[in-house]
C-alpha positions as a Python dict, from the first residue, in 0.01 Angstrom:
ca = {
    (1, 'X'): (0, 0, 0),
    (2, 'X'): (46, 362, 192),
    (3, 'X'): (-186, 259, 485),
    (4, 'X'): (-396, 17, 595),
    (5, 'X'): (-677, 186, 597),
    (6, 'X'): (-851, 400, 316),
    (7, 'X'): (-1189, 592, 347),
    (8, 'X'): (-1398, 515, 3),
    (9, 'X'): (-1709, 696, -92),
    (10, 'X'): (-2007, 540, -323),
    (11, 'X'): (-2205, 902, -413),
    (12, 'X'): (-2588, 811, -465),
    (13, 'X'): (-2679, 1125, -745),
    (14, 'X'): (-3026, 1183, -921),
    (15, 'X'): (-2957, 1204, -1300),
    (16, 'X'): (-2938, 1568, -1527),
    (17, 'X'): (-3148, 1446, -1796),
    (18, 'X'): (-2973, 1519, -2101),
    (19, 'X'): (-2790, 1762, -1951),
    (20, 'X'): (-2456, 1631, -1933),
    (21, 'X'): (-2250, 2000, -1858),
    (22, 'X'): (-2508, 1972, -1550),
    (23, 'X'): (-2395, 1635, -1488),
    (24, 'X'): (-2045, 1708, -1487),
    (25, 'X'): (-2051, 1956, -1272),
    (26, 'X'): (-2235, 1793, -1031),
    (27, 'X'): (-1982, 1498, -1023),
    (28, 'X'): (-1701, 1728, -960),
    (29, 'X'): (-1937, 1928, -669),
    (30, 'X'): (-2042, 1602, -540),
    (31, 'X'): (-1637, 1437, -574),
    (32, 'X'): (-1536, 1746, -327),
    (33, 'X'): (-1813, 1702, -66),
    (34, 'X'): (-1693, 1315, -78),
    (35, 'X'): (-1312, 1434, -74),
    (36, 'X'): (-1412, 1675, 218),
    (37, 'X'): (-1524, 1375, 441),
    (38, 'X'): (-1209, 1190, 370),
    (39, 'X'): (-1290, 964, 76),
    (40, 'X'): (-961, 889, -105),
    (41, 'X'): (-1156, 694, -354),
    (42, 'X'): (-1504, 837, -475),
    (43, 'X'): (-1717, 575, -737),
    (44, 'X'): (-2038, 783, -912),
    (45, 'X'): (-2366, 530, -1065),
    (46, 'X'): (-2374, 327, -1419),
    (47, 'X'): (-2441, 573, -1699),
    (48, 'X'): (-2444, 907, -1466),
    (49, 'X'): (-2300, 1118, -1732),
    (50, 'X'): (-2505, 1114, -2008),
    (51, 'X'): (-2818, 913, -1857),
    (52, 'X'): (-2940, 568, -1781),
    (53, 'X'): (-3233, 636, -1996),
    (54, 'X'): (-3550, 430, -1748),
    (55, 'X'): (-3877, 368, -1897),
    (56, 'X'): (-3754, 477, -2218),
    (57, 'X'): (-3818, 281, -2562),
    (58, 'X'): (-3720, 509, -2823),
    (59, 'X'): (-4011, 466, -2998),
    (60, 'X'): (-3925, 73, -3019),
    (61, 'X'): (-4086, -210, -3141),
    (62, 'X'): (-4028, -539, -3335),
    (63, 'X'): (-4086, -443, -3660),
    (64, 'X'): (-4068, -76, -3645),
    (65, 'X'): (-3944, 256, -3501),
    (66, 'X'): (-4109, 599, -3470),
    (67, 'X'): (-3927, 965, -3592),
    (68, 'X'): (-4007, 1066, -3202),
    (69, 'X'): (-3818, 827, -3102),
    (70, 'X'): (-3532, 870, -3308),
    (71, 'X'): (-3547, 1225, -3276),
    (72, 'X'): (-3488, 1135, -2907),
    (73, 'X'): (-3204, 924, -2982),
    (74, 'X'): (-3005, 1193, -3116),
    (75, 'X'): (-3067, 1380, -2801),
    (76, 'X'): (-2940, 1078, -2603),
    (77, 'X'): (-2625, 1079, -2882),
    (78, 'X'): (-2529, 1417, -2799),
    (79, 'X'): (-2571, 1402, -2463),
    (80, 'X'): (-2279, 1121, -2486),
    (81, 'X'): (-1909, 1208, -2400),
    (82, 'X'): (-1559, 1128, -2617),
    (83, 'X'): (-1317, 950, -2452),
    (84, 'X'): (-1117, 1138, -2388),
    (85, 'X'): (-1260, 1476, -2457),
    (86, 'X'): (-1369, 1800, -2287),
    (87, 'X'): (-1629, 1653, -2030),
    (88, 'X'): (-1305, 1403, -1955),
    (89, 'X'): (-1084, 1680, -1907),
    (90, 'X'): (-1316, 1801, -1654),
    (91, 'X'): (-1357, 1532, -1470),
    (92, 'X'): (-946, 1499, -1473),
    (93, 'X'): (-974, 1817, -1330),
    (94, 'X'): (-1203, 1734, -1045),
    (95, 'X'): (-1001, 1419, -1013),
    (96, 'X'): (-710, 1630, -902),
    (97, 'X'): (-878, 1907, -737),
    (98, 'X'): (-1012, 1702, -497),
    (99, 'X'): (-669, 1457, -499),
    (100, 'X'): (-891, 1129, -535),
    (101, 'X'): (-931, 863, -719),
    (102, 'X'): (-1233, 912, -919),
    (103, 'X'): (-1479, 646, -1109),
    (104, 'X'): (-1732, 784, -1285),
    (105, 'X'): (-2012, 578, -1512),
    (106, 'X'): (-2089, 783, -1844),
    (107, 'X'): (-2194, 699, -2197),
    (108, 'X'): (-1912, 704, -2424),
    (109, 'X'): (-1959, 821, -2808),
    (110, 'X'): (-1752, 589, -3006),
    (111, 'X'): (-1527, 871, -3154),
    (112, 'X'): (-1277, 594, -3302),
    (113, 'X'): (-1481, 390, -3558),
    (114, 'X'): (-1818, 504, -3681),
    (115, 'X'): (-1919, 755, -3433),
    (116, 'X'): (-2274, 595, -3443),
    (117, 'X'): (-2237, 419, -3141),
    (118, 'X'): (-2294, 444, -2741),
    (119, 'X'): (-2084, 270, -2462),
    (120, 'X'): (-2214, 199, -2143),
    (121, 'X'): (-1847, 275, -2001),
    (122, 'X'): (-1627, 283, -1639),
    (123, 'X'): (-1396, 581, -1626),
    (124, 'X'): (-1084, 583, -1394),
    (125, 'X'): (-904, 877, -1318),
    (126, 'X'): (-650, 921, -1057),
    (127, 'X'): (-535, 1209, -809),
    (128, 'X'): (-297, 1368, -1084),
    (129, 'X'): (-614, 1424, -1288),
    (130, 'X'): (-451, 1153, -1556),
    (131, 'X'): (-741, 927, -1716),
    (132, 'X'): (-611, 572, -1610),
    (133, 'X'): (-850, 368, -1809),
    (134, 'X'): (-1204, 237, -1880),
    (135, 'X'): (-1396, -39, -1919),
    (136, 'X'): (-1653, -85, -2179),
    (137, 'X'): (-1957, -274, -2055),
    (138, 'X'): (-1944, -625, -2257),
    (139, 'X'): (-2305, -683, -2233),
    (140, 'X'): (-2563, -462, -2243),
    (141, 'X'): (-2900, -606, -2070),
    (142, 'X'): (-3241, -635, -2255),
    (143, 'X'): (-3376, -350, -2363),
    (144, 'X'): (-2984, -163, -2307),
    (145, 'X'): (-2929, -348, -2591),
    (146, 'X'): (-3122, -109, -2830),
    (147, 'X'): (-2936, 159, -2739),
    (148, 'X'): (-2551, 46, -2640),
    (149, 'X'): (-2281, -116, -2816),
    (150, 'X'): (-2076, -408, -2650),
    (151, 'X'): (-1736, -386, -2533),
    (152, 'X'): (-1475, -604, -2549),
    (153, 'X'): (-1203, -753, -2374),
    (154, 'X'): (-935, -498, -2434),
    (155, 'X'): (-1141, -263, -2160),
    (156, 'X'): (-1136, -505, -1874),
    (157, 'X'): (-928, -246, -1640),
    (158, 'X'): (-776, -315, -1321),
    (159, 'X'): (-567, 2, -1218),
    (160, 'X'): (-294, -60, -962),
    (161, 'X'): (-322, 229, -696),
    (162, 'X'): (-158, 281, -341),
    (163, 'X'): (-493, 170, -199),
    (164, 'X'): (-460, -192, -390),
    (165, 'X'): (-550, -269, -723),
    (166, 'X'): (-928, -125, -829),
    (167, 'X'): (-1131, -247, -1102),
    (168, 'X'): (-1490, -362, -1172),
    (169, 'X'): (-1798, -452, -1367),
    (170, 'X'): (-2092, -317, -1428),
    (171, 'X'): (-2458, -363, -1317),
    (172, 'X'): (-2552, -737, -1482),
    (173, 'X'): (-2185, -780, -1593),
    (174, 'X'): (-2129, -903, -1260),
    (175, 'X'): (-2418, -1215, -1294),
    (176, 'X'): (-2141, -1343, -1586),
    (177, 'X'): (-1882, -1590, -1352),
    (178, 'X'): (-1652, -1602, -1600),
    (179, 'X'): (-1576, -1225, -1657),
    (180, 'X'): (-1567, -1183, -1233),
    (181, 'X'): (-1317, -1453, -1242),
    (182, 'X'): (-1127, -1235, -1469),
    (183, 'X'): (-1119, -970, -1224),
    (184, 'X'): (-994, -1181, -975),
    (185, 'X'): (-709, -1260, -1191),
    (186, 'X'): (-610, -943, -1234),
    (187, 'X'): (-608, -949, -858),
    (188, 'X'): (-883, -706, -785),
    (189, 'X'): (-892, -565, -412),
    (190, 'X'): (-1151, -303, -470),
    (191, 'X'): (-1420, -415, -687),
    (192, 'X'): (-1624, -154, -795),
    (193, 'X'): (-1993, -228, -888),
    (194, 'X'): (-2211, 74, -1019),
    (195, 'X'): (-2488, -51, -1125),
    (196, 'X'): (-2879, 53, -1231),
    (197, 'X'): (-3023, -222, -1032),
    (198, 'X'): (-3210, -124, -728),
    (199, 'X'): (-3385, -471, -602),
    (200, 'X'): (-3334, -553, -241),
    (201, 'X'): (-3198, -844, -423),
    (202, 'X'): (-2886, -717, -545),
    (203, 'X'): (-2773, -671, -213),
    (204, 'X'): (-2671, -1074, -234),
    (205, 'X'): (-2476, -1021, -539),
    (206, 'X'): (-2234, -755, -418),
    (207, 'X'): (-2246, -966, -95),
    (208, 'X'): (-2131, -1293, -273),
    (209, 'X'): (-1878, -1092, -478),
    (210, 'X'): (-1686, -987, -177),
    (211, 'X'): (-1701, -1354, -4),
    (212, 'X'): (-1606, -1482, -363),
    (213, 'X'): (-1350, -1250, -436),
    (214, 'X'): (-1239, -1176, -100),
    (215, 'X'): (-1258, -818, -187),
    (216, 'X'): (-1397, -508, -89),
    (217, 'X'): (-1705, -397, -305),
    (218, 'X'): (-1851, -73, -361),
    (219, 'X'): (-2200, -83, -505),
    (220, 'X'): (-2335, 249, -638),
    (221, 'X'): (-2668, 364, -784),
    (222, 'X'): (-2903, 644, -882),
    (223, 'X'): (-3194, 778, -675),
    (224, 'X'): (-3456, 880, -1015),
    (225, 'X'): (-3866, 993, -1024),
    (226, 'X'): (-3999, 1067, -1318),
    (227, 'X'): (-4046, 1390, -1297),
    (228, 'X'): (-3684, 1406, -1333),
    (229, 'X'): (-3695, 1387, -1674),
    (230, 'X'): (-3710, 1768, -1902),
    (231, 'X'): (-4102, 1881, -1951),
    (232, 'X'): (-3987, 1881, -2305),
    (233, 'X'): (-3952, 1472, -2350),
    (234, 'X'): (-4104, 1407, -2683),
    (235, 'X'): (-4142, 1022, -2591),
    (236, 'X'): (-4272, 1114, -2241),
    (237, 'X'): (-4604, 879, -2289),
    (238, 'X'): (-4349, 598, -2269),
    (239, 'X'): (-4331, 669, -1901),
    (240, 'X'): (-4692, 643, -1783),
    (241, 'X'): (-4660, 300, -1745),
    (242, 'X'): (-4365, 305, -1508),
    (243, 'X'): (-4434, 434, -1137),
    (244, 'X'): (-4367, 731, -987),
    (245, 'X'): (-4001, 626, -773),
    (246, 'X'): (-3801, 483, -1125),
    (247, 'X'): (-3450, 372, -884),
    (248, 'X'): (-3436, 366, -494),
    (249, 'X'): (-3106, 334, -564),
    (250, 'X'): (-2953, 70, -292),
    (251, 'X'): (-2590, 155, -301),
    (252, 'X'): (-2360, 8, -55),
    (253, 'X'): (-2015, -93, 67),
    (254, 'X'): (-1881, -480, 137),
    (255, 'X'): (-1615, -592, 303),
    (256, 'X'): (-1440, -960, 203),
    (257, 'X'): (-1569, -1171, 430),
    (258, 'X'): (-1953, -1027, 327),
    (259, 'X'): (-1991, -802, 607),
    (260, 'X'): (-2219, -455, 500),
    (261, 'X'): (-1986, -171, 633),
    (262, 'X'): (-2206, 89, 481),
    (263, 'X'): (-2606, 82, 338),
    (264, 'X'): (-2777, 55, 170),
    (265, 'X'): (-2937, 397, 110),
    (266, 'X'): (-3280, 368, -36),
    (267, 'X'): (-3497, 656, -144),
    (268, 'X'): (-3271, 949, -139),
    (269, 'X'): (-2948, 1088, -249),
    (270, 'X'): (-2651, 1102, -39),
    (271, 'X'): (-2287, 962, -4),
    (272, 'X'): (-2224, 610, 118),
    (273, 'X'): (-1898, 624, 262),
    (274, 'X'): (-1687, 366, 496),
    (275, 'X'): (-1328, 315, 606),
    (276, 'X'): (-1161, 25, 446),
    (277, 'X'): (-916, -233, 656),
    (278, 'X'): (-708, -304, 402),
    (279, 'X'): (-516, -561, 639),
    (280, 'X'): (-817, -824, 564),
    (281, 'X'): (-833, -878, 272),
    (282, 'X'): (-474, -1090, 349),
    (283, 'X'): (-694, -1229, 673),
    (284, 'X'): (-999, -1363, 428),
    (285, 'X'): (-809, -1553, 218),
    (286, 'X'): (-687, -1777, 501),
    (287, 'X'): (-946, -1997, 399),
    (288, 'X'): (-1054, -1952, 60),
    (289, 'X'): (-888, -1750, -222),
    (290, 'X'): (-1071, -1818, -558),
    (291, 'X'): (-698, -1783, -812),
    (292, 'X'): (-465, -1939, -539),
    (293, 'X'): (-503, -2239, -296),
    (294, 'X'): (-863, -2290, -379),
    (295, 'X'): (-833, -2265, -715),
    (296, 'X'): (-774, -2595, -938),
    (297, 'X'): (-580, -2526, -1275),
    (298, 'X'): (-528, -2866, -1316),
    (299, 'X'): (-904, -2913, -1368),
    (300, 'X'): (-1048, -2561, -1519),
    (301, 'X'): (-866, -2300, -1702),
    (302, 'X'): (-1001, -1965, -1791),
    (303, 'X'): (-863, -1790, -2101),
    (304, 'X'): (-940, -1432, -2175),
    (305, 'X'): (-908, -1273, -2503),
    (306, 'X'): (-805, -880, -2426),
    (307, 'X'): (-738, -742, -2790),
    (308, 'X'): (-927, -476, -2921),
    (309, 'X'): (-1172, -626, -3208),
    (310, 'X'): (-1186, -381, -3463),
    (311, 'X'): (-1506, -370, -3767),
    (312, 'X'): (-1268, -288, -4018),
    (313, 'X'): (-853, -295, -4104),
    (314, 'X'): (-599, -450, -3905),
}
């Protein structure tokens, strides 16, 4: 590692509605206000390029779907990025502009296979402006499921930096112990956590994460109304069930023994920022460190299978 210490920044945004140039530029305005204060490392929300779609149905029910619905669909398909692609080049761009590493939640186009489906995806880019890797979301929750593909193993990225080794799950990925411990054997140090999730709740589970892992965590999230949304929204009646405030958003920063260094910010946008000791994450694992001494190989073993699975060919 450079230094011990590292200033990180979790950036708290309120979506561009299927407006993802919008949303693009407003990650790289938002990466050099975090850069400005110091951050070295800058994580953006679950799905902030191209939308965490909440409220929304698409016109869904068992049995049936509506041509409104689909109609808004393909707006929610083209406001999807390729990866890697122009809106990645941008954020590269940003990346290096502001000399930070920069994580930024988008939905990813599958551009390799059928085209026809979305990725709830983890981009990585680092201070060159070089796209390091991404992680595909493995299991999209409930109703995401209508909407997003699933990843697979090939995606679950750890990228070795001069900060420590950063890599992550997202939102409800991180309720699944067996893909955290994964992380932790790729020897995770900065576990990043963007998520939709804005219960007081989650608070534990980014908590627990860092006592488990012995890690620093970043949790990051959206601050969304519904006016938010375009006055154009074909499906818009979907929403008039939903209240007004659709995320507080929450997001917040861990240290590995569970202490809160930063947040959580509820009810507004803003950056949630904090200056990481990277000394103790050595000094947790005195007395617990989940893949060494208090781990038991003899008794469980975790195998992971990281090759791409492909729907067709070899």
């Amino acid at each position: 590692m450079e230094a011990d210490r590292v200033r990180v920044a979790a950036v708290q945004a309120s979506p561009m509605f299927f407006d993802t140039p919008a949303a693009v530029e407003r990650v790289c305005a938002k990466t050099a206000e975090a850069a400005g204060q110091g951050a070295r490392l800058v994580l953006f929300p679950e799905a902030y390029v191209g939308g965490y779609p909440w409220g929304l149905a698409f016109g869904t029910a068992v049995g049936g779907r509506s041509d409104a619905g689909r109609r808004t669909w393909e707006r929610y398909w083209r406001s999807a990025v390729d990866v890697p692609g122009p809106e990645t080049a941008r954020l590269g761009q940003a990346a290096r502009e502001a000399a930070v590493h920069l994580c930024v939640g988008v939905i990813e186009r599958d551009s390799t296979y059928s085209g026809g489906t979305l990725f709830c995806t983890l981009l990585y880019f680092g201070p060159d402006g070089e796209l390091l890797g991404k992680h595909r979301k493995l299991k999209p929750t409930a109703a995401e499921r209508l909407i997003w593909g699933e990843g697979d193993g090939s995606t679950l990225t750890v990228v070795d930096t001069p900060m420590g080794r950063v890599g992550g799950l997202i939102c409800w990925e991180n309720y699944m112990p067996l893909a955290r411990m994964a992380m932790y054997g790729k020897g995770v140090e900065i576990y990043l956590a963007p998520t939709a999730d804005a219960r007081g709740r989650w608070q534990a589970t980014l908590q627990h994460i860092a006592l488990e892992g012995r890690c620093f965590v970043l949790g990051c999230n959206q601050y969304v109304t519904r006016d938010m949304y375009p006055a154009d929204l074909e499906i818009a009646a979907e929403l008039e069930a939903w209240p007004e405030t659709l995320c507080r958003g929450g997001s917040s920063i861990y240290g590995p023994l569970g202490e809160c260094l930063a947040g959580p910010l509820w009810d507004q946008e803003g950056v949630v920022a904090a200056d990481l000791d990277l000394s103790a994450i050595a000094r947790s694992k005195f007395d617990f460190d989940v893949t060494g001494h208090y781990a038991r190989p003899d008794v469980f073993r975790l195998e992971v299978d990281e090759e791409p699975r492909r729907p067709v060919g070899g």
